[in-house]
C-alpha positions, 0 to 999 in steps of 0.5 A: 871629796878630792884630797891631796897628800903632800909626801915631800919631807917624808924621805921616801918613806925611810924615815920616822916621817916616811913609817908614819906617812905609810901606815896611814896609807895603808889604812885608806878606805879602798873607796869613798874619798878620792886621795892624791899623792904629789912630792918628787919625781923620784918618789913616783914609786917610794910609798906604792906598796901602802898605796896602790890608788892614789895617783901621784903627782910628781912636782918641783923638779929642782932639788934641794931644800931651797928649791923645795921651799920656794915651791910651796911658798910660790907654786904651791897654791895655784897647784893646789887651786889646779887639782881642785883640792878640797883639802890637803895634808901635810904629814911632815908639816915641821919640815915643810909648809906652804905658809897659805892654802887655797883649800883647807889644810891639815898637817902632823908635826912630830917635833919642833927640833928646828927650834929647840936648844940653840943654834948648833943643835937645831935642825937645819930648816933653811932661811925661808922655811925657818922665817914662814913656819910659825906664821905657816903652822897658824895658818893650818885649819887643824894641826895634829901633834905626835903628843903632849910635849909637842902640842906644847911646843906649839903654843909655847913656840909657835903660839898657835891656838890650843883649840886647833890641835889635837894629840894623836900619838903614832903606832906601832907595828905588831905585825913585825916588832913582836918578841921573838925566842932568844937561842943560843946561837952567838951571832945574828944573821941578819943579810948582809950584816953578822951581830955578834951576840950580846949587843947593846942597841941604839937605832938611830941616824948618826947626828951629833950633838941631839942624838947624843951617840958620843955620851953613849959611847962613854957610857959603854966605856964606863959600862965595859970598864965596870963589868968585864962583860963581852956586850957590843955596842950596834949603831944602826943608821944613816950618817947625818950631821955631824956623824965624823965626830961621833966615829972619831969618839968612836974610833977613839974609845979603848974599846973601838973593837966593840963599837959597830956602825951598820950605816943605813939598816933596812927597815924590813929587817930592823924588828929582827936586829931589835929581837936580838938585841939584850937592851936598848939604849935611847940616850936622844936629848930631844924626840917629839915621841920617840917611836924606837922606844916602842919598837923595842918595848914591842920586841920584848927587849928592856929599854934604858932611855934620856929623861928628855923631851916626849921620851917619858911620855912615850915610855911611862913606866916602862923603861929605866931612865938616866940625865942624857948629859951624864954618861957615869948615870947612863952607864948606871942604867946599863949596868942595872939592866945586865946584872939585875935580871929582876928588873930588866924581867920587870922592864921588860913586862911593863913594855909590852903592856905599855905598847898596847896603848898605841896603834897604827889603826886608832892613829889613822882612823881618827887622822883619816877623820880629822882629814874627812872633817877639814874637807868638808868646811 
């Protein structure tokens, strides 16, 4: 069978999208099933080291979310229908979506962001992804959703049919994020960057409002007014919208010298930035699942997070949890986790055993199945 994976909307493997997309990669049997990767030109190279077989396609030479778009909508089929596909997999199919395939189709959607909270809080999608997506994700021969809260949202929203979806919930990497020995050096070296210790963390692309930085710097206010402690506050992550307010609030804050902005940190060394860190806080009021959460538990690093959205479902147990709306209920999380060593030892144990519930091979094996299955109707 002849397979073709759509890497558009995977933002060259950088992203939460781009891991997931990689991890399945890596983890294609190295014969069977002939696998074809197509997206932009200048992805030719972005997910070679996961996939050294499959032959990329490049295709719509036009950039730009539009461009991209129209595309799938109008040249999308007879490409499909060209390459003889006797399937296609979408891995961002909440990002972009042809609304028919000439060939049975599969995709993953990690969240339904674009259509949650209200107008100014919603991911941008553009006109025509926005109006055709719903009709699109019913038209998809099998859907996989990252979890619970997601196949909800599905049927809630996008009124597709429960029968056709199936929760699979992403990895985690023990490879790379593992607890590493805490010494006593005072500053983490991690090239080119230099963290003072102890810091607070909070991985995540600068986006106001969903991402909720600006309520996270109120919380370290409130947090460093009430103990005096010498804690940093790391924003590790690409500028997105909106990212100017959050460094005015930044900028702002009685404690600016405290507030560091590393803008995009290099996955390779972010098991590395997470080790270091004495806490990690994920004050996110929408995550479909909510994979920083598991990379922190994973590096043995306490986790106070947003009672939001998939995060409760990710976390269970294993992490200390506040209003994302209430920066003085943050701050108490924060506080908790610095002065009460028994409980942020006990976040800390419960993380661990939580993240052996996940794992990249189970993911792919049944997203690899679930493909397999579809192409052969």
């Amino acid at each position: 069978m002849k397979i073709g994976i759509d890497t558009f909307a995977c933002d060259s493997g950088k992203s939460g999208v781009g891991v997931y997309l990689t991890q399945i990669l890596r983890r294609i049997p190295p014969s069977g099933d002939r696998y074809e990767l197509f997206g932009w030109d200048f992805d030719r190279y972005s997910f070679g080291d996961a996939a050294a077989a499959p032959e990329f396609i490049p295709q719509c030479f036009v950039s730009g979310r539009t461009a991209n778009a129209l595309w799938h909508q109008a040249k999308y089929p007879k490409f499909a229908q060209a390459r003889e596909y006797n399937a296609c997999f979408f891995p961002a199919a909440h990002k972009q979506l042809p609304r028919h395939s000439p060939c049975p189709s599969i995709g993953t959607v990690h969240d339904m962001a674009a259509f949650w909270g209200t107008r100014k809080t919603r991911e941008h999608l553009g006109v025509v992804l926005r109006m055709v997506l719903p009709n699109a994700l019913r038209n998809l021969d099998r859907i996989i959703a990252v979890s619970n809260w997601v196949k909800r949202e599905l049927v809630e929203v996008a009124h597709v049919k429960e029968s056709r979806i199936e929760v699979i919930p992403n990895g985690i990497d023990h490879t790379a994020f593992f607890p590493r020995p805490k010494n006593e050096e005072s500053v983490v070296l991690i090239q080119p960057f230099s963290f003072r210790r102890p810091y607070i963390l909070y991985a995540s692309r600068i986006e106001h409002p969903v991402k909720n930085h600006i309520n996270l710097i109120r919380a370290f206010e409130i947090f460093k007014e009430r103990t005096k402690h010498p804690h940093r506050l790391v924003l590790a992550g690409r500028d997105s919208k909106g990212a100017e307010r959050v460094k005015e609030a930044a900028a702002a804050s009685p404690y600016r010298n405290d507030i560091f902005f590393t803008g995009h940190f290099p996955a390779k060394s972010l098991p590395e930035l997470y080790a270091g860190a004495n806490m990690v806080v994920f004050p996110s009021m929408y995550e479909g699942f909510g994979l920083g959460v598991l990379e922190a538990m994973a590096s043995g690093v306490p986790v106070a997070c947003a009672r939001a959205a998939s995060l409760p479902e990710t976390a269970e147990h294993a992490a200390l949890y506040f209003d994302p709306l209430d920066s003085e209920d943050m701050a108490d999380r924060m506080v908790t986790l610095t002065t009460n060593r028994d409980i942020a030892r006990e976040c800390r144990t419960q993380g661990l055993e939580r993240v052996k519930a996940f794992s990249w091979d189970r993911c792919a094996e049944r997203t690899l199945q679930i493909i397999q299955e579809t192409a052969g109707k």
